[in-house]
C-alpha positions in Angstrom: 65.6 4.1 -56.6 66.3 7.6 -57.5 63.6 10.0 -55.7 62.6 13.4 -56.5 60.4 15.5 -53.6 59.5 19.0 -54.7 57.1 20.8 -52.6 55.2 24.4 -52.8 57.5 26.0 -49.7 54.6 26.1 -47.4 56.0 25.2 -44.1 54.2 22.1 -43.4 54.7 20.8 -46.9 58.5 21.3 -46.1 58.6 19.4 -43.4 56.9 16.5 -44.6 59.3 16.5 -47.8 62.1 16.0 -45.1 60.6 13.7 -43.3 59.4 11.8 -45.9 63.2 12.1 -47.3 64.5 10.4 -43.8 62.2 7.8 -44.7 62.9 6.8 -48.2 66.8 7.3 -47.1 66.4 4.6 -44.3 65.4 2.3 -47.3 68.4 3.0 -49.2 66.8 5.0 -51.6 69.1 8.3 -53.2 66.5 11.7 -52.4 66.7 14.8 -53.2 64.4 17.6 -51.9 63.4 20.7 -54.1 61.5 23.2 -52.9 59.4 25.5 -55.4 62.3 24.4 -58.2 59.7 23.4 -60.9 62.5 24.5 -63.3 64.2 21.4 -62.2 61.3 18.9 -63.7 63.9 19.5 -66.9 66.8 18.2 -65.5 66.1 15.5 -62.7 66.3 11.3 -63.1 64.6 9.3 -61.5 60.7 9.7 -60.2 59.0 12.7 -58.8 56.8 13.3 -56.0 55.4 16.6 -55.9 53.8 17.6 -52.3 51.3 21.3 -52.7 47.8 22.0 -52.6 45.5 23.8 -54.7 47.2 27.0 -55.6 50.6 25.8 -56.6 49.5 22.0 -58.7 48.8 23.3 -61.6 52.1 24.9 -62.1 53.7 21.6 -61.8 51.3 19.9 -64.3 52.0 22.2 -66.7 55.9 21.9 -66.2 55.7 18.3 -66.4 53.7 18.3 -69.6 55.9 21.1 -70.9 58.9 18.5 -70.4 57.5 15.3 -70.7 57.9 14.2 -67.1 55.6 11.6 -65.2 55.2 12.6 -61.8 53.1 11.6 -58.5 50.7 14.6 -57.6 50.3 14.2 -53.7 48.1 17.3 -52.5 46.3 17.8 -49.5 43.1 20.0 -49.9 41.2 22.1 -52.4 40.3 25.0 -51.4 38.5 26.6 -54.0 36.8 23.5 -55.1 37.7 24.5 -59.2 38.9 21.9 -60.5 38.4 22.9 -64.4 42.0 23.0 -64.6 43.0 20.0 -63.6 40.2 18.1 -66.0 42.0 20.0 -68.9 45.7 18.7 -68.0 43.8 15.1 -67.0 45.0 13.5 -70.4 48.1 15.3 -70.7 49.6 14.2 -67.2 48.4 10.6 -67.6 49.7 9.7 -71.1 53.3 10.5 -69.2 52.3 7.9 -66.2 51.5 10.6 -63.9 48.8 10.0 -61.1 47.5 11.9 -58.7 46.8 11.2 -54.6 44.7 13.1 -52.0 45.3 13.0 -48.3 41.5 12.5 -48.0 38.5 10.2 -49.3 36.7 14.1 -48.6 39.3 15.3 -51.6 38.9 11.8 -53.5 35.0 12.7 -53.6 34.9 16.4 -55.1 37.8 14.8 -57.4 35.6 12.3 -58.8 32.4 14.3 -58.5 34.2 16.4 -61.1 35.4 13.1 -63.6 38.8 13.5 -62.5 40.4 10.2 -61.4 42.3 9.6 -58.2 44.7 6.8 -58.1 45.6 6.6 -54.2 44.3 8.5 -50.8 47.1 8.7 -48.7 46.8 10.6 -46.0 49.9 13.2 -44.8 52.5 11.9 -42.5 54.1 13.5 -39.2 57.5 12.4 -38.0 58.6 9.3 -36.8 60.6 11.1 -34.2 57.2 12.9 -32.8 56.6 9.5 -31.4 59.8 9.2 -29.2 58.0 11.7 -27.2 55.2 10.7 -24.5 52.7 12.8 -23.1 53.2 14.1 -19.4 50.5 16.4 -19.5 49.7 15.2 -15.4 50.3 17.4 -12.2 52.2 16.6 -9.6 50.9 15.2 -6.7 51.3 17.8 -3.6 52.4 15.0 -1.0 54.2 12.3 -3.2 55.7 14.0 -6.5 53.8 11.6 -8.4 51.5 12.4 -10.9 48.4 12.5 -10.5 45.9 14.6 -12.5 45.7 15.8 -15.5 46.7 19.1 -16.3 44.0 22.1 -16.5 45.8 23.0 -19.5 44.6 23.7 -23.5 47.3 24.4 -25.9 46.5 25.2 -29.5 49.1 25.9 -32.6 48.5 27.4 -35.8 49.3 30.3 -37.8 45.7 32.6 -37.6 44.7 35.1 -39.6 42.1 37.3 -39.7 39.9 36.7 -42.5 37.6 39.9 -43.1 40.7 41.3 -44.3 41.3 39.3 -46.9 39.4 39.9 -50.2 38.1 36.9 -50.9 35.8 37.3 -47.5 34.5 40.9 -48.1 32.3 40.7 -50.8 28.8 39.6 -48.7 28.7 40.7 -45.4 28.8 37.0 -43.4 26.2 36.2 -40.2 27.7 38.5 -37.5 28.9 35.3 -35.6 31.6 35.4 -38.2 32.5 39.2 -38.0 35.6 38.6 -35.8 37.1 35.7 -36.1 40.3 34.1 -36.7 41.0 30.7 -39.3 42.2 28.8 -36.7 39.8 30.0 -34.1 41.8 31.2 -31.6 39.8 33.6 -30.4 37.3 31.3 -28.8 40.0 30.0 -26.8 41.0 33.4 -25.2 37.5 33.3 -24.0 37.8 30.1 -22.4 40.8 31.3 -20.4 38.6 34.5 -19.6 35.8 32.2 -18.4 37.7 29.7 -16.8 40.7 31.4 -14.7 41.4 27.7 -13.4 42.7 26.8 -16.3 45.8 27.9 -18.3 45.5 28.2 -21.7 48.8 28.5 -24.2 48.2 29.6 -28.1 51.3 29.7 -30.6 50.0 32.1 -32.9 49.9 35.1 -35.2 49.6 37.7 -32.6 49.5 40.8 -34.7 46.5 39.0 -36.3 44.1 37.5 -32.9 44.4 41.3 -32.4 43.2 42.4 -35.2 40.3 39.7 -34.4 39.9 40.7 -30.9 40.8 42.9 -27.7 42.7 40.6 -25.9 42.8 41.0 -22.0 45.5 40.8 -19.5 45.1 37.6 -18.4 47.5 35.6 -15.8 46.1 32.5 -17.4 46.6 33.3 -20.9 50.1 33.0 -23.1 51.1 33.6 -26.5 53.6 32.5 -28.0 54.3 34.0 -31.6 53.8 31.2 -34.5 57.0 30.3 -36.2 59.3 31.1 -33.1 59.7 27.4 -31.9 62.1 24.8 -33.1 60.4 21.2 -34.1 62.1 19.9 -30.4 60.9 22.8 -28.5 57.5 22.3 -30.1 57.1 18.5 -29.5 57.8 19.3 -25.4 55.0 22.0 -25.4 52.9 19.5 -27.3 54.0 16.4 -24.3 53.5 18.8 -21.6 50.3 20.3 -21.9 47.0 19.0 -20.6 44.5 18.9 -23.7 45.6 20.0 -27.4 42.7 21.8 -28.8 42.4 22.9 -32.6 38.8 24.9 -33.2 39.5 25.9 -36.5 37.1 27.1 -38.9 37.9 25.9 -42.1 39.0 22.7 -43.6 42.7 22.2 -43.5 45.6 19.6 -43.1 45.2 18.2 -39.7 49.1 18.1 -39.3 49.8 19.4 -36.3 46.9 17.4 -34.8 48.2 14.3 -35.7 51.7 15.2 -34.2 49.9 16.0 -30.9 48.5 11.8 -31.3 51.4 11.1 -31.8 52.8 12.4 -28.3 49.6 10.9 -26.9 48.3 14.5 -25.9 44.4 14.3 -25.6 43.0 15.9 -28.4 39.9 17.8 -29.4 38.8 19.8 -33.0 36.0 21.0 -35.2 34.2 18.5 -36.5 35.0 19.2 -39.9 35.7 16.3 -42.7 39.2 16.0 -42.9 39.8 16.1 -39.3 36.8 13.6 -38.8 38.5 11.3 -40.8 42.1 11.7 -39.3 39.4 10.4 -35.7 41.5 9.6 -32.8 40.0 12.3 -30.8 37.0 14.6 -29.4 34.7 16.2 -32.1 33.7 20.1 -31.7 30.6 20.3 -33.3 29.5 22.6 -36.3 26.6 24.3 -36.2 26.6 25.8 -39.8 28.9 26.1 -42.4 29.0 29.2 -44.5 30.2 29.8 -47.9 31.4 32.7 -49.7 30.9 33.7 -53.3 34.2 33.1 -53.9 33.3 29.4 -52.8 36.3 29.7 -49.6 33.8 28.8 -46.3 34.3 29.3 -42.3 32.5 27.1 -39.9 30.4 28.8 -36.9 31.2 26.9 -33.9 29.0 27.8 -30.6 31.8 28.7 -27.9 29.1 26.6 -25.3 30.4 23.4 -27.4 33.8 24.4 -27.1 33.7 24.5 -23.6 32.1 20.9 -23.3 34.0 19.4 -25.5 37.2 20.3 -23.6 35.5 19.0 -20.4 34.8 15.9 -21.5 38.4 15.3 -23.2 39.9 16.5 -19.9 37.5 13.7 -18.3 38.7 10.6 -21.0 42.0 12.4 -21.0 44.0 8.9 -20.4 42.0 7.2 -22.8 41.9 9.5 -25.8 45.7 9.4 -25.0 46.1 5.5 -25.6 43.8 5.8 -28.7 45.0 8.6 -30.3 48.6 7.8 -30.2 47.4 4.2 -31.9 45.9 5.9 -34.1 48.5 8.0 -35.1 50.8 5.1 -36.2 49.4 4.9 -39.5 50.4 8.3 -39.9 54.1 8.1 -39.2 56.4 9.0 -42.3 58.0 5.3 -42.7 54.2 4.0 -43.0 53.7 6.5 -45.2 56.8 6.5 -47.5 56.1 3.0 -47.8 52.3 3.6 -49.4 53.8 6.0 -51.6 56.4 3.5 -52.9 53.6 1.0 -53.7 51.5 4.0 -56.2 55.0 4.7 -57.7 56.1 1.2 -58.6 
């Protein structure tokens, strides 16, 4: 089978495209991977995958319609919740033998809450080389060399930025727990390293941006790393050799790295918001409110007290959140994947 993977450039829809390319090639199937080419719809044989989210979908819709191309719509999450657009093109899209997948059964219900149908959840894949790697995350023992406990270690990746500055957040003033803070929540982990000088904490992120968050001290304990500096290898070993992964973010978004962390077996913990409660396999920060903008975009407010539990009690159940979450994370592994994907395309 001829396959066609375009994707909206984002980083982590790149690397999923490739990975999911490895996979279908392993089958003996002929790939090719485009990457914002919706030019190409024209031209291609064979089927289409397109892998986006909310911002770019439409684009595609309409370039399939415009050239009478089916196509599988495989998006992760909606963040605007408007899905006018898509109800419009519904028809369209359909009479081609195009369908459309979510990563979540969240996604599936706003989808259908709005009368648009939803032919497959499928959630996004990491890759199947993440699980060649095994979590070491232990200290050495001072007498034997042999390991012994876990790691006072957090580690935390993602690419933060700080929302006040962005327009979208500044028309209402939000509750003044939300007047600094970061989209990945970053911030509340700099104050766990202040709070804790025991433990190390490590934060690949947008550094230029946690400042514009946040003072950040001098702290022995505390390292960035800038996001975007590490190569997939170097990142899996950070991952494997940390003591607790730990994503607080504030708003919904695909749990990706997350799920490569399970994949390592590195104990995890996260907000407990829907699409990483669904993804499970790990410790649940809870959410005291939720609050939504005009513009209908949302941060959580998470209580830095939970944070601080939470990352106890995973450092407790470390080994055992380690064994779970790496089972977990098999159905996430881009052969299983590939595989569900061929089943909605045939």
């Amino acid at each position: 089978m001829k396959i066609n993977i375009m994707h909206s450039k984002w980083g982590s829809h790149a690397m999923i495209a490739e990975w999911l390319a490895d996979a279908f090639k392993r089958n003996g199937h002929e790939v090719t991977v485009y990457a914002r080419d919706w030019h190409k719809f024209k031209t291609v044989e064979g089927e289409i995958i397109f892998i986006g989210g909310e911002p770019r979908l439409l684009s595609y819709v309409n370039a399939c319609r415009l050239y009478h191309r089916k196509a599988l719509y495989w998006i992760d999450f909606f963040v605007f919740r408007s899905f006018m657009g898509y109800k419009i093109q519904e028809k369209e899209y359909r009479a081609l033998g195009g369908k459309l997948v979510c990563c979540s059964n969240t996604e599936r219900e706003y989808l259908e809450e709005a009368g648009i149908t939803v032919d497959a959840v499928i959630p996004r894949c990491v890759s199947d080389d993440a699980f060649n790697y095994k979590w070491i995350g232990l200290e050495d023992d001072d007498w034997t060399g042999e390991k012994k406990e876990v790691k006072k270690e957090v580690l935390s990746i993602g690419f933060t930025d700080y929302r006040r500055d962005n327009k979208i957040y500044c028309s209402i003033k939000p509750p003044k727990e939300l007047d600094n803070v970061t989209r990945k929540g970053h911030e509340l982990l700099v104050e766990f390293a202040s709070n804790n000088p025991d433990w190390n904490v490590k934060l690949v992120t947008s550094t230029k941006e946690l400042r514009k968050a946040i003072e950040i001290p001098e702290l022995s304990n505390l390292e960035l790393i800038e996001a975007g500096t590490l190569t997939q290898e170097q990142k899996y070993e950070l991952i494997a050799n940390t003591g607790i992964f730990c994503l607080p973010t504030r708003l919904d978004s695909n749990p990706l790295v997350v799920m490569e962390a399970q994949a390592i077996g590195t104990p995890t913990c996260y907000t407990a918001l829907p699409p990483l409660v669904e993804m499970s396999g790990g410790f649940e920060i809870p959410v005291r409110e939720i609050y939504w903008y005009p513009s209908g975009l949302y941060l959580a407010v998470i209580e830095y007290g939970e944070l601080e539990k939470v990352i106890e009690k995973t450092y407790i159940f470390a080994d055992a959140i380690s064994g779970f979450g790496r089972m977990n994370a098999r159905k996430y592994k881009a052969s299983v994947v590939a595989d569900k994907l061929l089943e909605v395309l045939e």
